[in-house]
C-alpha positions as CSV (number, residue, x, y, z in Angstrom):
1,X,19.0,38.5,-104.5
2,X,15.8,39.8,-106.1
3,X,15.9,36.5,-109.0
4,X,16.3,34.3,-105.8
5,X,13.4,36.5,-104.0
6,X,11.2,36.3,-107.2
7,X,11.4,32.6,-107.4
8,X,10.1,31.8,-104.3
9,X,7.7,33.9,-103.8
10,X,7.0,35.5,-107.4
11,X,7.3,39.1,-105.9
12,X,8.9,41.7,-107.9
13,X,11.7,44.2,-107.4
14,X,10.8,48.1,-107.1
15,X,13.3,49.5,-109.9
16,X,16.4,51.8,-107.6
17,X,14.8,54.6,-106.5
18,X,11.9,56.0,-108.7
19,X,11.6,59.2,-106.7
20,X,15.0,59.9,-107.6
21,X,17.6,57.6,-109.2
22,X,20.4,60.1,-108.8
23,X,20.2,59.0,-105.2
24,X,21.1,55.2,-106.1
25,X,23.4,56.1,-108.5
26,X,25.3,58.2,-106.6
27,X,25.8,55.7,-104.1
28,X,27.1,53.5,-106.6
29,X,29.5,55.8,-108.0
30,X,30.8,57.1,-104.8
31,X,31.9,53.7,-104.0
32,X,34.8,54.1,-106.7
33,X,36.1,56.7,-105.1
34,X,34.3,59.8,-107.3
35,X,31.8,62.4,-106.1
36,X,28.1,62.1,-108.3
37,X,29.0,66.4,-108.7
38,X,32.3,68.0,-109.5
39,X,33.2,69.8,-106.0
40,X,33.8,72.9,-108.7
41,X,29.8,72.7,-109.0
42,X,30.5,72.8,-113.1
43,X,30.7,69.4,-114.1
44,X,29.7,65.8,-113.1
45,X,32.3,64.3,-110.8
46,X,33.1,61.4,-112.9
47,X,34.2,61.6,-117.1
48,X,33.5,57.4,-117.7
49,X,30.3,56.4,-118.6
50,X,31.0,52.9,-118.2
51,X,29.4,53.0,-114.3
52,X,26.2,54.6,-115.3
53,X,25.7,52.8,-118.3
54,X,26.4,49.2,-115.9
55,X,23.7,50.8,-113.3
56,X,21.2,50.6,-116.7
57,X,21.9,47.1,-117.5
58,X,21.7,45.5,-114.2
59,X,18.0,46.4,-114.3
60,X,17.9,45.6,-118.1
61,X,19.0,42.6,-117.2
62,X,16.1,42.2,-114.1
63,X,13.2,43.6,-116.2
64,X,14.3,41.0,-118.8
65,X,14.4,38.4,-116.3
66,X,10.7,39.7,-115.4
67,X,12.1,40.2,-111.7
68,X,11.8,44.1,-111.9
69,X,8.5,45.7,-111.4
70,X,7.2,47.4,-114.7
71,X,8.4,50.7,-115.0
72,X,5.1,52.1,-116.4
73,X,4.1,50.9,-112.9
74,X,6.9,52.3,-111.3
75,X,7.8,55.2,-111.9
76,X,4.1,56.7,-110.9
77,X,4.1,58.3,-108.1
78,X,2.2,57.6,-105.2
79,X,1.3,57.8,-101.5
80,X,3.3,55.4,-98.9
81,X,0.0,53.5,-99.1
82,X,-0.1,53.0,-102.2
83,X,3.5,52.3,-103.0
84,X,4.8,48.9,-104.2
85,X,5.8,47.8,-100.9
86,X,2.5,48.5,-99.1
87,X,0.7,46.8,-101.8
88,X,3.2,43.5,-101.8
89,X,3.9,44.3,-105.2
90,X,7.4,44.8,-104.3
91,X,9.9,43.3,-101.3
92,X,11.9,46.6,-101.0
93,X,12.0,50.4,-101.0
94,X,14.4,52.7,-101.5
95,X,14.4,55.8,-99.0
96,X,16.0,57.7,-96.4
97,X,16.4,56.6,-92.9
98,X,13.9,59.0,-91.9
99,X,11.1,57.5,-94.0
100,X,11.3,54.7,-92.3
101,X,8.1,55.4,-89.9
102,X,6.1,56.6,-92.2
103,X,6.9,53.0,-94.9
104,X,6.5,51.1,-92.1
105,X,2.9,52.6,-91.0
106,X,2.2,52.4,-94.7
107,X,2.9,48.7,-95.0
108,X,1.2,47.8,-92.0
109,X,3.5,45.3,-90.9
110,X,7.0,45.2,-89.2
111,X,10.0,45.6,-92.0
112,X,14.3,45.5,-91.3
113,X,16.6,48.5,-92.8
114,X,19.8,47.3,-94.8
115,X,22.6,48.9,-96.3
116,X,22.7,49.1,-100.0
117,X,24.7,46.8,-101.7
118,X,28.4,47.0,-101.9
119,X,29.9,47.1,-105.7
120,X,32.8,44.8,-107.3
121,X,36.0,46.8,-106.2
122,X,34.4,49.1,-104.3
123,X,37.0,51.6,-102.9
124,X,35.1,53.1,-100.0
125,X,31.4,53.1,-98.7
126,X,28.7,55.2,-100.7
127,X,26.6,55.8,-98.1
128,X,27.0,59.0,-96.3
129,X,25.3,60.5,-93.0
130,X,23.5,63.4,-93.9
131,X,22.2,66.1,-91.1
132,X,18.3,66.3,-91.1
133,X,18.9,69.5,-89.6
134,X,21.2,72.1,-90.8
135,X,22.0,74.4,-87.8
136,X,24.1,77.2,-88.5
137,X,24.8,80.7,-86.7
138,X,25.2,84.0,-88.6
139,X,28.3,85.8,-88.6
140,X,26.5,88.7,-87.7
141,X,24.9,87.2,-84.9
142,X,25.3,89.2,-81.6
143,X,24.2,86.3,-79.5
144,X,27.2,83.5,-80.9
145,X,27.6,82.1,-77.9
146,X,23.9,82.2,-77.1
147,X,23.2,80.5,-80.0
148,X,26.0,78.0,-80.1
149,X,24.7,76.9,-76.0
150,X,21.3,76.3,-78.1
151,X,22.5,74.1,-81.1
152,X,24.6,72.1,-78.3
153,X,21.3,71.5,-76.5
154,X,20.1,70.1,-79.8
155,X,23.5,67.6,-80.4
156,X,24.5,66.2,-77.1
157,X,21.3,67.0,-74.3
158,X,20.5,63.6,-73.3
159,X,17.1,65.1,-71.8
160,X,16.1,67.1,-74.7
161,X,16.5,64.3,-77.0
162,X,14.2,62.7,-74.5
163,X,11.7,65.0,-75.4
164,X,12.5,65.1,-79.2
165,X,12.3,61.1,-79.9
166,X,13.8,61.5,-82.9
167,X,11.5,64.1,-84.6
168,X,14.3,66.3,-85.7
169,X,16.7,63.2,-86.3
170,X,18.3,60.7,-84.7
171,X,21.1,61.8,-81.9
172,X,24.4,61.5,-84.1
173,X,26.2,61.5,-80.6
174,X,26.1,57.7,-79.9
175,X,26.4,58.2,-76.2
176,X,23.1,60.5,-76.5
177,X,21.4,57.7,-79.0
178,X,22.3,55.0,-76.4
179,X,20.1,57.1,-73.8
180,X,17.4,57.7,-75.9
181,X,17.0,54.4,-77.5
182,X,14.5,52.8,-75.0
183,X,12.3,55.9,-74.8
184,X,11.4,55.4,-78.4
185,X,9.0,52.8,-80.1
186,X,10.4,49.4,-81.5
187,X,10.4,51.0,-85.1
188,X,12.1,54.0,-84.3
189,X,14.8,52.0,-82.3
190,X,15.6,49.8,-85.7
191,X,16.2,53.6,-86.9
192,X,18.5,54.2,-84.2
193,X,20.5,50.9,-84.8
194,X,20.7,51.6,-88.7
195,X,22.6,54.9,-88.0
196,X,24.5,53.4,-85.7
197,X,25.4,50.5,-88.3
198,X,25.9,53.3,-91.1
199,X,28.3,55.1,-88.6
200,X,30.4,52.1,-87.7
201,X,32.6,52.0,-90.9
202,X,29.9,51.9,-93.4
203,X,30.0,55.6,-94.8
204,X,32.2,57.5,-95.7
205,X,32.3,61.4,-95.6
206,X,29.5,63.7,-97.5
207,X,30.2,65.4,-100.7
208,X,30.2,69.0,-100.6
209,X,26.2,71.0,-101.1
210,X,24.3,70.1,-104.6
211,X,25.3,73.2,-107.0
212,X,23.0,75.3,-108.6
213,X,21.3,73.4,-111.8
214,X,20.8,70.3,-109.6
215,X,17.1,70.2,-109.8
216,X,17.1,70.2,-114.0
217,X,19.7,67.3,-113.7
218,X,17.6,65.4,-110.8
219,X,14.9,65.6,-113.3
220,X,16.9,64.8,-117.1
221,X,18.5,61.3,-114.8
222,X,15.1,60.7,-113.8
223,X,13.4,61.0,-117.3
224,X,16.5,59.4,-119.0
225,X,16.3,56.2,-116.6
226,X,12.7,55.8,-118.1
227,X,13.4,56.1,-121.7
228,X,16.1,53.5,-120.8
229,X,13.9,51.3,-118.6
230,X,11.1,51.5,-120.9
231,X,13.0,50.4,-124.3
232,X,13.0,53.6,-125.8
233,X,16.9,54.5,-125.6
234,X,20.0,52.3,-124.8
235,X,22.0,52.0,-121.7
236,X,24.6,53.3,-123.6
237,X,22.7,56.6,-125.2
238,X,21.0,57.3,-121.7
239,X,24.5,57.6,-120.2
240,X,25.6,59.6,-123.0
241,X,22.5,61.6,-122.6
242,X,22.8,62.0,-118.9
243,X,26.1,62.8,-119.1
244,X,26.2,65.4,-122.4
245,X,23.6,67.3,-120.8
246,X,24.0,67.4,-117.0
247,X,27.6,69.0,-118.1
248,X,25.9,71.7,-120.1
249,X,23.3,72.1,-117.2
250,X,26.3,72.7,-114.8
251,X,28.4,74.7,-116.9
252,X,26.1,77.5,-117.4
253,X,24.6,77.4,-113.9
C-alpha cells in the first residue's frame, strides 16, 4: 500500500509508531496468538525472534525502496502540528482512537480511521479495546453500592453521555453510542463508528496490566528500532537485543 501510495503521489510512509513501536509490534504479535508480555510479568510473551526481526525488515525493505520517511526525520518528536501528517510529509499516523481530534485539528483537513493491517496466518485480531477510564471501587469502600450507582451512570446513562460527548471515551455500550452519536461533531462520530468497527469482530480480548519494568523496555524497543532503522544494527541483532534485554529487565523487576 505505501509503494502504490508513494508512486502516485511521491508521499512517504511515517515509520510504525515512533512514539512507541511496542504498540505496533504488539499488535502484530498478538495476531499469532502470543501476548507482547508474559502474563507472569517476568518475561516477554513470545521465545521466537523470527516475528520481531520480520517487523524490522518490512521497513528495511520500505526505507530501501525510499517509501518510508527518514528516520532521523522520524523519530523527533513533535507537536500534532508539526507531525508528518500535518505537514504532508506522510499519508498516515499511528495513534489511539482518542487522538483522533486532536490529528485531525492538526491536519487541518478531514482524514478516515482504519484498522491496522491483518498479518499472513494471523490467528486472531491484535487490536484490543482499551478503557480510557479505569473505574474501580475500594474494597474498603463504605459507600459500594453508592459508588457502583455512579460508575453505572458513567457506562450505560444515555443523558450523561449527552453531556460527556465523548470527553471521557466513547460509550462502550453500543445502545448508549447509538444515542449519542448525532449529538457529537462529524469527526467525533467517525470515532464512534471506528469502535464500533473494532468491537464487531475485529479485537480480541486485552492482555493483562503492563508489569513493572515496562517503561525501561518501552524505551530499549524504541532506541533499538532506531539503531535498526538507521543502519547501525541488523534486524536480526535488534531482535536479539530487544529480546536478551527486555528478559533481564523483567526478571529482576
Amino acid at each position: 500500500m505505501a509503494g502504490k501510495i508513494y508512486s502516485a503521489t511521491g508521499v512517504q510512509t511515517i515509520p510504525f509508531f515512533t512514539t512507541d513501536p511496542k504498540v505496533g509490534f504488539e499488535n502484530w504479535i498478538r495476531q499469532t496468538g502470543q501476548p507482547f508480555f508474559n502474563p507472569n510479568g517476568k518475561s516477554l510473551g513470545f521465545t521466537d525472534p523470527t516475528p520481531l526481526e520480520d517487523y524490522f525488515n518490512i521497513q528495511l525493505r520500505m526505507l530501501k525502496a525510499g517509501v518510508l520517511l527518514s528516520p532521523e526525520v522520524a523519530f523527533v518528536t513533535t507537536t500534532p502540528q508539526e507531525a508528518p501528517l500535518a505537514k504532508g510529509t506522510s499519508w498516515v499516523e499511528f495513534l489511539w482512537s482518542n487522538q483522533v481530534v486532536s490529528t485531525v485539528d492538526a491536519a487541518g483537513g478531514p482524514l478516515k480511521t482504519a484498522l491496522l493491517s491483518k498479518i499472513a496466518g494471523a490467528k486472531r485480531p491484535g487490536t484490543y479495546l482499551k478503557p480510557s477510564m479505569f473505574f474501580s471501587i475500594p474494597a474498603s469502600s463504605q459507600n459500594k453500592s453508592e459508588a457502583a450507582r455512579f460508575i453505572n451512570c458513567f457506562l450505560s446513562d444515555a443523558e450523561a453521555n449527552k453531556v460527556l460527548l465523548g470527553e471521557r471515551g466513547v460509550p462502550i455500550i453500543s445502545s448508549v453510542r447509538t444515542e449519542v452519536k448525532n449529538s457529537v461533531d462529524p469527526v467525533m462520530q467517525g470515532v464512534f463508528d471506528y469502535i464500533g468497527l473494532v468491537g464487531n469482530g475485529n479485537a480480541s480480548p486485552i492482555d493483562p496490566p503492563d508489569p513493572a519494568g515496562t517503561g525501561e523496555v518501552l524505551k530499549l524497543f524504541r532506541n533499538t528500532t532506531q539503531e535498526v532503522l538507521n543502519g547501525r544494527i541488523s534486524a536480526k541483532d535488534g531482535a536479539a537485543k530487544i529480546m536478551q534485554n527486555a528478559n533481564a529487565i523483567l526478571g529482576r523487576s
